[in-house]
Phi, psi and omega in degrees: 000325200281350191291294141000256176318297165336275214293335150304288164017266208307339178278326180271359174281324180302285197303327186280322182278346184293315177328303177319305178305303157351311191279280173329355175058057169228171201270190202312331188260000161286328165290339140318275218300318190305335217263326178303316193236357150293323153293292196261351173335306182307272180335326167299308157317283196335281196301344183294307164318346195255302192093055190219159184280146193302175147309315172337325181234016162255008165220132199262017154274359172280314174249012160273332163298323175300310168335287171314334196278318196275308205292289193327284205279335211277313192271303206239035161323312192294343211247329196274348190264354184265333195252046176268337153330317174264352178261356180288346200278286175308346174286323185289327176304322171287307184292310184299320181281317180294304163301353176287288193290317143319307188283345175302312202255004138278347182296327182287289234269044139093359215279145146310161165311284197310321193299320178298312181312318178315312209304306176339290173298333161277329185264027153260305203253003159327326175298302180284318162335244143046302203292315172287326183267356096012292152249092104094328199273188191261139204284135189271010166267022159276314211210067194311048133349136203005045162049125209206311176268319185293355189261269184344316163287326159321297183306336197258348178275356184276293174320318164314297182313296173303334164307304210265334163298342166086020181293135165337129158352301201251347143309291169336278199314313203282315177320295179287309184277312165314313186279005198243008188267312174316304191293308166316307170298312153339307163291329211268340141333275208270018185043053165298183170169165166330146151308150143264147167328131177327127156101005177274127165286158180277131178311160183262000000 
């Protein structure tokens, strides 16, 4: 199931960076590449930190989904950007499992807590990083708009926590990725975002 779920993930982490090529105007294998490491990029960090081969390239659904995915939005973009609600809904969904599932796996390979969590967080938002500097923007984890790393460091310190307590595995994950998927939706409801510094105002 947790496999399943990955590849969902890695497909709709996909779809956002093929959009992206798209909003860019750029042709079919830029849009392979944005839709390739805006899906598995976080996980390519991790494990390059871990000092491990990524997963990305010992299974070969890491790079056939992004691919189906770039096919996807390349014939039928206008119609996948109207249906972006529903996939910001499965993007949160993905950000909760990843970060889960990242802090999971640095803790077996001995890493500290804080240190698993960071690894957690980069790999849900490693991807979108990857993916804006890539095309040119600036990266939007600099400028947390309705909270995207802050739901993922919650989820992945709940995963830690629960880990050190000895709650099950697949409990933990399930634990941790609902609340940091919840904490998304939330925001993206009620437009939380990050503090700014005193006296900065929010850009319009």
């Amino acid at each position: 199931m947790t496999a399943v779920l990955d590849l969902a993930g890695i497909f709709v982490f996909a779809i956002s960076g093929a959009l992206q090529g798209v909003r860019k105007r750029l042709d079919v294998v830029g849009m392979v590449v944005l839709a390739f490491f805006t899906a598995v990029g976080g996980g390519i960090l991790r494990d390059l930190f871990l000092g491990i081969q990524p997963a990305a390239f010992s299974n070969l659904g890491y790079l056939l989904v992004p691919v189906a995915a770039t096919a996807v939005v390349f014939f039928w973009h206008p119609q996948v950007a109207r249906l972006m609600p529903a996939v910001l809904v499965f993007d949160a969904a993905g950000l909760g499992l990843y970060c889960a599932v990242g802090t999971e796996k640095a803790l077996l390979f001995g890493l500290s807590a804080p240190h698993a969590v960071l690894l957690g967080v980069c790999t849900a938002v490693g991807g979108g990083i990857l993916r804006d500097l890539l095309s040119g923007e600036t990266p939007t984890l600099l400028y947390d708009r309705q909270l995207y790393a802050v739901p993922a460091m919650v989820g992945a310190i709940l995963m830690a926590v629960l880990s050190r307590l000895g709650v099950p595995d697949y409990a933990a994950i399930l634990s941790a990725a609902l609340l940091a998927f919840t904490l998304r939706m939330l925001a993206m409801r009620y437009s939380w975002r990050a503090p700014l510094a005193r006296g900065v105002t929010t850009p319009e």
